[in-house]
C-alpha positions in Angstrom: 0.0 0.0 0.0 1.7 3.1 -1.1 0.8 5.9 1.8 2.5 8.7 -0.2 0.5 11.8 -0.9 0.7 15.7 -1.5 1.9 17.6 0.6 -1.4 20.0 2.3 -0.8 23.9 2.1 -0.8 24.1 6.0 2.3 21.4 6.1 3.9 22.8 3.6 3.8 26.5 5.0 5.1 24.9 8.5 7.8 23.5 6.3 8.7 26.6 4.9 8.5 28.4 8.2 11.4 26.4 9.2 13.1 26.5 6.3 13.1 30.3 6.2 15.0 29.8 9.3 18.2 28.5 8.0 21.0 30.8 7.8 22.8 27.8 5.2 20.9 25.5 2.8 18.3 27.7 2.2 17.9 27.2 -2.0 18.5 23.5 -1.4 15.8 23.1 0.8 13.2 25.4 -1.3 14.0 23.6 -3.8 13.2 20.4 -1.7 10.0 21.4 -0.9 9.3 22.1 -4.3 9.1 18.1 -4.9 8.4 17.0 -1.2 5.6 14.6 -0.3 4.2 13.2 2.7 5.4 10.1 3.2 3.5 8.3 6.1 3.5 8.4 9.4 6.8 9.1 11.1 6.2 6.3 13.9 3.3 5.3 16.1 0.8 8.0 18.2 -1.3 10.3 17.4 0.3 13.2 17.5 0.9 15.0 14.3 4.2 13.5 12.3 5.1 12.6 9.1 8.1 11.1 6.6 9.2 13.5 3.6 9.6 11.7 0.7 12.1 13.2 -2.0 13.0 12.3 -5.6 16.8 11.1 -5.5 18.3 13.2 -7.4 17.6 16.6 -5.3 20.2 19.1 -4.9 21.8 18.1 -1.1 21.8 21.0 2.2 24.6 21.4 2.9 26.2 21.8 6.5 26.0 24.8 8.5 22.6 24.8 10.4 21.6 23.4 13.8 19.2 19.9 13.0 16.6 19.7 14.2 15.0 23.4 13.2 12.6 24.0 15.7 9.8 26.0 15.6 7.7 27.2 18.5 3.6 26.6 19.3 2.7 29.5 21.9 -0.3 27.8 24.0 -4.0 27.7 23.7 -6.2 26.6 26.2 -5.3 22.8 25.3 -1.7 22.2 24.3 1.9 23.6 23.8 4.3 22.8 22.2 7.4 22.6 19.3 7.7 21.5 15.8 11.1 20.3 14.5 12.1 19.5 10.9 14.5 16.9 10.9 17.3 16.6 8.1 19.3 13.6 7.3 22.2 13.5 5.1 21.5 17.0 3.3 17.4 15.9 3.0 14.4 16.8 4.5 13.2 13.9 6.3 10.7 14.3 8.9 7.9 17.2 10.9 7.2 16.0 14.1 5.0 18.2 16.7 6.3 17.7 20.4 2.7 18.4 21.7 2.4 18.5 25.4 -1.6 18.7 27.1 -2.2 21.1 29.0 -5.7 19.7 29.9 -6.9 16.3 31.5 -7.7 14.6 28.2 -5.6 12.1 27.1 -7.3 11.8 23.9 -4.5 12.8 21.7 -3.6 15.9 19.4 -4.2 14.8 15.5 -3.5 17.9 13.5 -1.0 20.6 13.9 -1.9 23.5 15.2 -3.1 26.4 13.4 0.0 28.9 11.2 -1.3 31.3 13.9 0.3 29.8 16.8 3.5 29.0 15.2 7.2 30.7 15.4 10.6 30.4 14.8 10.7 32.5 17.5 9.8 31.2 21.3 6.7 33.8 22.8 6.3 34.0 26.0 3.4 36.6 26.3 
């Protein structure tokens, strides 16, 4: 069963959030999103992560930024947060949302949160 799909607009603009926060790599990785998919689930839960999937052939990133880029999820009334892109040998390779509850239900966070509530920057207001 082949569970690669499209990337949605929301993953792809948390993508490019972090992405924009590079100080090295920055066309490689543009031009990695450019062919990115979503390539599964990037292991078991429920919070929100996923695989990128990338043609072979892309263009590498090269050295010179902290991995994981993190981005930061100021909190609503339910959960906080951070959102790291991983990179593996010079390719995007996973999103994952560190999701903590801030509530009693143990239900699980499925979704990212909204663009709103995410930074590259940590807020503390």
């Amino acid at each position: 069963m082949n569970i690669e799909r499209e990337l949605t607009d929301p993953e792809r603009a948390i993508l490019q959030m972090a992405i924009d926060s590079m100080p090295v790599g920055r066309e490689q990785a543009n031009a990695q999103i450019a062919v990115a998919k979503h390539g599964g689930p990037a292991h078991p839960g429920t919070h929100p992560c996923f695989l990128i999937t990338l043609p072979e052939e892309v263009d590498r990133i090269p050295l010179g930024s902290t991995y994981p880029l993190t981005l930061y999820v100021t909190p609503d009334e339910h959960t906080v947060g951070t959102i790291e892109l991983f990179i593996v040998d010079g390719r995007l390779d996973s999103l994952d949302w560190s999701v903590v509850s801030l509530t009693d239900d143990e239900s699980g966070t499925t979704e990212f949160p909204s663009l709103a509530r995410i930074s590259a920057e940590m807020k503390l207001d």
